[in-house]
GUTOR-912757 format. One record per atom (N, C-alpha, C): residue number from 1; residue in three letters; x, y, z. Coordinates in Angstrom, 3 decimals, decimal comma, always signed. Example, Ala and Ser with C-alpha at 12.3 -4.5 7.8 and 13.67 -1.06 7.14 Angstrom:
BEGIN
{n 1 | res Ala | X +13,190 | Y -5,690 | Z +7,800};
{n 1 | res Ala | X +12,300 | Y -4,500 | Z +7,800};
{n 1 | res Ala | X +13,200 | Y -3,300 | Z +7,800};
{n 2 | res Ser | X +12,850 | Y -2,250 | Z +7,080};
{n 2 | res Ser | X +13,670 | Y -1,060 | Z +7,140};
{n 2 | res Ser | X +12,900 | Y +0,030 | Z +7,870};
END
This chain:
BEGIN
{n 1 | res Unk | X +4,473 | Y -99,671 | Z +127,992};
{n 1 | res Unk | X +4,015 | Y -100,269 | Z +126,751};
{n 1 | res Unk | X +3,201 | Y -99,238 | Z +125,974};
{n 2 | res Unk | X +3,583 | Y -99,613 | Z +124,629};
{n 2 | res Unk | X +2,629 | Y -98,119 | Z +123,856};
{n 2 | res Unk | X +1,182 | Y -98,500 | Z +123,254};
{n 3 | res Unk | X +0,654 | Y -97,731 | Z +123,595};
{n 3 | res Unk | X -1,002 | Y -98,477 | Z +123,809};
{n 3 | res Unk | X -1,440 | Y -98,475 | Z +122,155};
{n 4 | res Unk | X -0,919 | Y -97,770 | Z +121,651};
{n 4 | res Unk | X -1,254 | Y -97,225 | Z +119,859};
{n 4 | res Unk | X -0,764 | Y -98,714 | Z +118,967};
{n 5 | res Unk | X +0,048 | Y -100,004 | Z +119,746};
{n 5 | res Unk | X +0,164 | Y -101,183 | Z +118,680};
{n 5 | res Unk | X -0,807 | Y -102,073 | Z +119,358};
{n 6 | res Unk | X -1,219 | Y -102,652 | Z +118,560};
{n 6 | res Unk | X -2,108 | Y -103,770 | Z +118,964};
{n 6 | res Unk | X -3,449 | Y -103,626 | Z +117,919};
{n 7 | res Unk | X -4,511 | Y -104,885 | Z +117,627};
{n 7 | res Unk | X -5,316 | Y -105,117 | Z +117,018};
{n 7 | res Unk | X -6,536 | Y -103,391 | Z +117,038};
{n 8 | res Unk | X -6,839 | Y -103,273 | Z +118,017};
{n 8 | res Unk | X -7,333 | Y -101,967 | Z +117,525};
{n 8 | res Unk | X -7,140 | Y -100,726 | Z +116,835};
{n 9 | res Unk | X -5,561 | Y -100,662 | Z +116,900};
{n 9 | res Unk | X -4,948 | Y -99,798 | Z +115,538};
{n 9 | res Unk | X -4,424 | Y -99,864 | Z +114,363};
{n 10 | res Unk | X -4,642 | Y -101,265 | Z +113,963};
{n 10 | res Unk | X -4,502 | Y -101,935 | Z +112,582};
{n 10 | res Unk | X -5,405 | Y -101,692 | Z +112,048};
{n 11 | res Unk | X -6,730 | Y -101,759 | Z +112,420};
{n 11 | res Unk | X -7,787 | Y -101,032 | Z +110,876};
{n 11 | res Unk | X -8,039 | Y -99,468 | Z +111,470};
{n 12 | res Unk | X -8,640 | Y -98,981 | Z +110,155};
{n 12 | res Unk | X -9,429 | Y -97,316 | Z +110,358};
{n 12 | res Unk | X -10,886 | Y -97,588 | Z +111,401};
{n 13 | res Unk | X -11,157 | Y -96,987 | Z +111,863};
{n 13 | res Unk | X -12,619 | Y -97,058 | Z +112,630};
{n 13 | res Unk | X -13,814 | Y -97,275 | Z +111,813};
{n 14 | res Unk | X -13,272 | Y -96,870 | Z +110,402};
{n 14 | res Unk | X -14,443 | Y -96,937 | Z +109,993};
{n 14 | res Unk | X -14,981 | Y -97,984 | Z +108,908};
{n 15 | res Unk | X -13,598 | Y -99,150 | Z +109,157};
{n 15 | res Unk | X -13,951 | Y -100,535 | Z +108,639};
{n 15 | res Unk | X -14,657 | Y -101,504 | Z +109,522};
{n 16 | res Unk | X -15,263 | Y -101,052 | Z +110,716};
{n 16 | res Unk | X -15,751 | Y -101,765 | Z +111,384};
{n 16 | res Unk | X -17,416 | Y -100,967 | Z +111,702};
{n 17 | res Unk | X -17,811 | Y -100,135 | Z +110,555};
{n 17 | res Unk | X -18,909 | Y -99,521 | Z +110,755};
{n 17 | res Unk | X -19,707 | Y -100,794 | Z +110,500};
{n 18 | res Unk | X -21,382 | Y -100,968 | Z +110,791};
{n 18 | res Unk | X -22,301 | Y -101,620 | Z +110,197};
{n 18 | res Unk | X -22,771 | Y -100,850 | Z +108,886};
{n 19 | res Unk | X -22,896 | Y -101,717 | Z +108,105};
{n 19 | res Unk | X -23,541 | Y -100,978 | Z +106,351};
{n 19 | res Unk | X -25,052 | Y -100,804 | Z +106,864};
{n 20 | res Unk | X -25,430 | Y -99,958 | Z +106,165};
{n 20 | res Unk | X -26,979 | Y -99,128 | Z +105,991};
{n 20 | res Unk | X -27,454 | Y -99,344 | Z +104,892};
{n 21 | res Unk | X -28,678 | Y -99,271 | Z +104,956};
{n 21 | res Unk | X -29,264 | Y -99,323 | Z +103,867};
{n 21 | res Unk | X -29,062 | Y -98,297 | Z +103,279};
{n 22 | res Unk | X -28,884 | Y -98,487 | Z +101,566};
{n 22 | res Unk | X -28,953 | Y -97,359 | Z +100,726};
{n 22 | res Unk | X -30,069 | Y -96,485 | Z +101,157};
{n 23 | res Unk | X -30,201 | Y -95,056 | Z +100,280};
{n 23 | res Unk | X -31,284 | Y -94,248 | Z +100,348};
{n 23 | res Unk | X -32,139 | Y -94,390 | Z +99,580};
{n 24 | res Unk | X -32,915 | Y -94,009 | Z +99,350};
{n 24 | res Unk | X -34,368 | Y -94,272 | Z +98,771};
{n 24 | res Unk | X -33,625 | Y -93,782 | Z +97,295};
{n 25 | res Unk | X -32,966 | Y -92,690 | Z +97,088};
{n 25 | res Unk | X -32,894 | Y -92,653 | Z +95,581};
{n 25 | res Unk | X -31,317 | Y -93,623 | Z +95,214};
{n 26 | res Unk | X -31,066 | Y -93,906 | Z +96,238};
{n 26 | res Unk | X -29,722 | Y -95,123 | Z +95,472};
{n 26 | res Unk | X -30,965 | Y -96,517 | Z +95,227};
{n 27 | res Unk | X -31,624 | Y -96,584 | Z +96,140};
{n 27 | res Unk | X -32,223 | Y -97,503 | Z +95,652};
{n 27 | res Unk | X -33,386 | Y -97,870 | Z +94,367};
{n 28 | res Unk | X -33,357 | Y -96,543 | Z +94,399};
{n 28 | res Unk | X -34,355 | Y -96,480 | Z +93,018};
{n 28 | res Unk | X -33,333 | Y -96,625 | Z +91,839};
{n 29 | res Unk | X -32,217 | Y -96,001 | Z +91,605};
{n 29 | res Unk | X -31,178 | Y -96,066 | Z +90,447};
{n 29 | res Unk | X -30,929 | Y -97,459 | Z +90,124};
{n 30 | res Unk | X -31,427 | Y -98,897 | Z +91,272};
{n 30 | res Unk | X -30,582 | Y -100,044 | Z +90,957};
{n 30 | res Unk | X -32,352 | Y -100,488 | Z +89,909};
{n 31 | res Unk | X -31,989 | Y -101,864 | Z +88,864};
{n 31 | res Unk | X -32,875 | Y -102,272 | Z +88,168};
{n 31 | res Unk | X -33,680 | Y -103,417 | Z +89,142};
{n 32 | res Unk | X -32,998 | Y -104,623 | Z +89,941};
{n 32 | res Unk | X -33,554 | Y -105,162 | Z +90,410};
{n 32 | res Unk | X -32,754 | Y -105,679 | Z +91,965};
{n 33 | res Unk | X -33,246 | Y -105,167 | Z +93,332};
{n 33 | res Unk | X -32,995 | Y -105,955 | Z +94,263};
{n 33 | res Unk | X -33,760 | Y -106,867 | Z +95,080};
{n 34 | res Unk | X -32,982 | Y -107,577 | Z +95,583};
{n 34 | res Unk | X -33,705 | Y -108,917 | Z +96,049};
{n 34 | res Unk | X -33,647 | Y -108,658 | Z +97,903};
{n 35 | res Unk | X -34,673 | Y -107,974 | Z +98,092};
{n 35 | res Unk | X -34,470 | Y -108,112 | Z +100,066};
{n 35 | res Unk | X -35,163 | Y -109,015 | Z +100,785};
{n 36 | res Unk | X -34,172 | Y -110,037 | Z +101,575};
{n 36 | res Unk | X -35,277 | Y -110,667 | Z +102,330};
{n 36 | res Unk | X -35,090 | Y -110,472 | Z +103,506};
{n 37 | res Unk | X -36,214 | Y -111,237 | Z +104,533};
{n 37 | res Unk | X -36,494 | Y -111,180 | Z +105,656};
{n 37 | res Unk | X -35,666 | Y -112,023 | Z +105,976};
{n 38 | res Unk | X -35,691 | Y -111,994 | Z +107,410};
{n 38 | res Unk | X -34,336 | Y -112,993 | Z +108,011};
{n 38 | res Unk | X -34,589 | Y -114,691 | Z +108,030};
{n 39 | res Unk | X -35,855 | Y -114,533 | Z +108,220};
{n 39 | res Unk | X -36,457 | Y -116,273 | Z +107,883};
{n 39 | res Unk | X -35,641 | Y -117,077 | Z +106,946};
{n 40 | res Unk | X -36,464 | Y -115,900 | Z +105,473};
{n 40 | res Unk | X -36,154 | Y -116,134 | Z +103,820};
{n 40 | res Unk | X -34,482 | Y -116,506 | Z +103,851};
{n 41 | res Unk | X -34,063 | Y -115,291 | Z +104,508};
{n 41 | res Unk | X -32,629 | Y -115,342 | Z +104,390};
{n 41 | res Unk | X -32,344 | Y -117,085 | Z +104,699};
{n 42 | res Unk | X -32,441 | Y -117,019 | Z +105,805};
{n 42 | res Unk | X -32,173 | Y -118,511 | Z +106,880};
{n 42 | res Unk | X -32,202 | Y -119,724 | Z +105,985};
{n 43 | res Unk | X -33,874 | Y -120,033 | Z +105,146};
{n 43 | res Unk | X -34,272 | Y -120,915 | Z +104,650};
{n 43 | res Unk | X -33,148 | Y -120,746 | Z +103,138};
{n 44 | res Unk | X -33,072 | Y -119,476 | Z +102,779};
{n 44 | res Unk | X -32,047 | Y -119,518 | Z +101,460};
{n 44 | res Unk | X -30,185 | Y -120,673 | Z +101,773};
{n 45 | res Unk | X -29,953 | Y -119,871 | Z +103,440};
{n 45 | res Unk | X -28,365 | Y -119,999 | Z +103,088};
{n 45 | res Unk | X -28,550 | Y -121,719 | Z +103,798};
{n 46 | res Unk | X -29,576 | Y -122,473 | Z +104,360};
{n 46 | res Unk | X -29,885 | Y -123,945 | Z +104,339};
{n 46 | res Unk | X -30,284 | Y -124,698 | Z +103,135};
{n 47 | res Unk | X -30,962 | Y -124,150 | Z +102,398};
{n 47 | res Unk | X -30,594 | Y -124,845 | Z +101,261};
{n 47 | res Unk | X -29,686 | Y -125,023 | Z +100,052};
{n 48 | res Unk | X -29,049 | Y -123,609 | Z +100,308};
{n 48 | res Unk | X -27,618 | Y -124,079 | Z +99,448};
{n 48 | res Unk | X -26,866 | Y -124,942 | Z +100,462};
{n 49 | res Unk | X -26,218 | Y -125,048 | Z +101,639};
{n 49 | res Unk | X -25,996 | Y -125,980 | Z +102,422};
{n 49 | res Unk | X -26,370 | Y -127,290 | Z +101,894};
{n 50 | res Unk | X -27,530 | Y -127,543 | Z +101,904};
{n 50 | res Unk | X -27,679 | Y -128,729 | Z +102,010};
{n 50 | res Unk | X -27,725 | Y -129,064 | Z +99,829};
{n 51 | res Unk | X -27,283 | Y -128,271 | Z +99,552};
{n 51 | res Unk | X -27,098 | Y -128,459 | Z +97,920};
{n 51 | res Unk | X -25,680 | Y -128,599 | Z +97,372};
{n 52 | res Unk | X -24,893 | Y -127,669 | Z +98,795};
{n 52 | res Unk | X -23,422 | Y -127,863 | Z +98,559};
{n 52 | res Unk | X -22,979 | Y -129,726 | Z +98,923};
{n 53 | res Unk | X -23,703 | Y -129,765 | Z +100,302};
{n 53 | res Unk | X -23,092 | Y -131,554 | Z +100,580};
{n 53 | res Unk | X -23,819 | Y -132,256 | Z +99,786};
{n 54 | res Unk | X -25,158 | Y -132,367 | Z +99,357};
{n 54 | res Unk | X -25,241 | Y -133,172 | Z +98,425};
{n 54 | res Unk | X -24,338 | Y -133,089 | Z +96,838};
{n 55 | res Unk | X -23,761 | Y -132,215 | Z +96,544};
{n 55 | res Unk | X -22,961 | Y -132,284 | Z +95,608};
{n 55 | res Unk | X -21,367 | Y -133,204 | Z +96,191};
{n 56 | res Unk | X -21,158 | Y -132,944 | Z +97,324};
{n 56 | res Unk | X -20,091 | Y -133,371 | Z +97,207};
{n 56 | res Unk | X -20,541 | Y -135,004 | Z +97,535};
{n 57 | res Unk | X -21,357 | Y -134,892 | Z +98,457};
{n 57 | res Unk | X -21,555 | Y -136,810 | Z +98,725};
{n 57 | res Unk | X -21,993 | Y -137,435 | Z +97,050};
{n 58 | res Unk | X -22,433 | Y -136,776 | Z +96,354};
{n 58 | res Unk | X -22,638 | Y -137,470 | Z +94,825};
{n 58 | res Unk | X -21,554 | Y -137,764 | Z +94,108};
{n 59 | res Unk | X -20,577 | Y -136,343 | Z +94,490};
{n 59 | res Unk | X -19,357 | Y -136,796 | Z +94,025};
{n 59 | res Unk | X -18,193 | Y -137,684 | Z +94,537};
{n 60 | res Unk | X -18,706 | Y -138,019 | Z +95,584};
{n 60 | res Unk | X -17,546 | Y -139,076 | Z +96,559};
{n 60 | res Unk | X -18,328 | Y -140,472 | Z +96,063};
{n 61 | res Unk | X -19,441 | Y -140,993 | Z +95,768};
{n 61 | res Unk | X -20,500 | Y -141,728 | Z +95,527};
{n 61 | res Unk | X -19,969 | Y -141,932 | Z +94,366};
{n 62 | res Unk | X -19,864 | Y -141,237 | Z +93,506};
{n 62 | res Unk | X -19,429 | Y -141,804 | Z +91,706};
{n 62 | res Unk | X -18,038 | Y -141,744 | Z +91,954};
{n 63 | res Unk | X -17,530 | Y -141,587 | Z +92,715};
{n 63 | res Unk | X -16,070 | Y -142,316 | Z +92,607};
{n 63 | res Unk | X -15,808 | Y -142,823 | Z +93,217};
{n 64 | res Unk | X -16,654 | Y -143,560 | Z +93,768};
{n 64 | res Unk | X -16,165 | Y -144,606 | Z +94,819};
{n 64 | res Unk | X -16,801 | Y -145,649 | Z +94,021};
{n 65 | res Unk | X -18,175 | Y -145,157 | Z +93,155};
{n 65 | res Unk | X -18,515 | Y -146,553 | Z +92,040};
{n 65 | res Unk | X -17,740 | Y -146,882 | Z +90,895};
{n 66 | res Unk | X -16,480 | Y -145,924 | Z +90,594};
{n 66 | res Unk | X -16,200 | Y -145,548 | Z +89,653};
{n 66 | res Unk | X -14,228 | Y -146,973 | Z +89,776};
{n 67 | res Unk | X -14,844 | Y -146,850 | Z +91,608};
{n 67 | res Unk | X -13,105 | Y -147,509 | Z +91,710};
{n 67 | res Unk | X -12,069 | Y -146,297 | Z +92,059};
{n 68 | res Unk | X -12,330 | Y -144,894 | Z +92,113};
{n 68 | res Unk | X -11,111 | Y -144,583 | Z +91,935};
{n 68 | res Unk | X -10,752 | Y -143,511 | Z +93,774};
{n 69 | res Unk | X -11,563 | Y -144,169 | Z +94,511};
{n 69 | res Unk | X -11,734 | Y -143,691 | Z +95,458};
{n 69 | res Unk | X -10,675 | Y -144,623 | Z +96,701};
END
């Protein structure tokens, strides 16, 4: 069997690098970034969560008052 097909030789090596932080002068060139801590992060991607299902239960809610559900 030829060891060269299979899932490890379908991408380049170097699509599976981890990203780095820019350098101090890429980061100075940008106008405004937003870095958070992993908490911030956490508490950010739970409340869109919980902003995405309340959109949709509002929207299953008015159409189900609506009759057309």
């Amino acid at each position: 069997m030829d060891k060269s097909i299979g899932p490890a030789s379908a991408w380049p090596s170097d699509c599976w690098s981890v990203a780095v932080a820019p350098s101090p002068s890429v980061r100075s060139q940008r106008k405004a970034v937003l870095w958070l801590s992993r908490g911030e992060a956490l508490i950010l991607v739970l409340l869109l969560s919980f902003g995405l299902w309340a959109a949709i239960w509002g929207t299953i809610a008015l159409l189900a008052i609506g009759g057309r559900w």
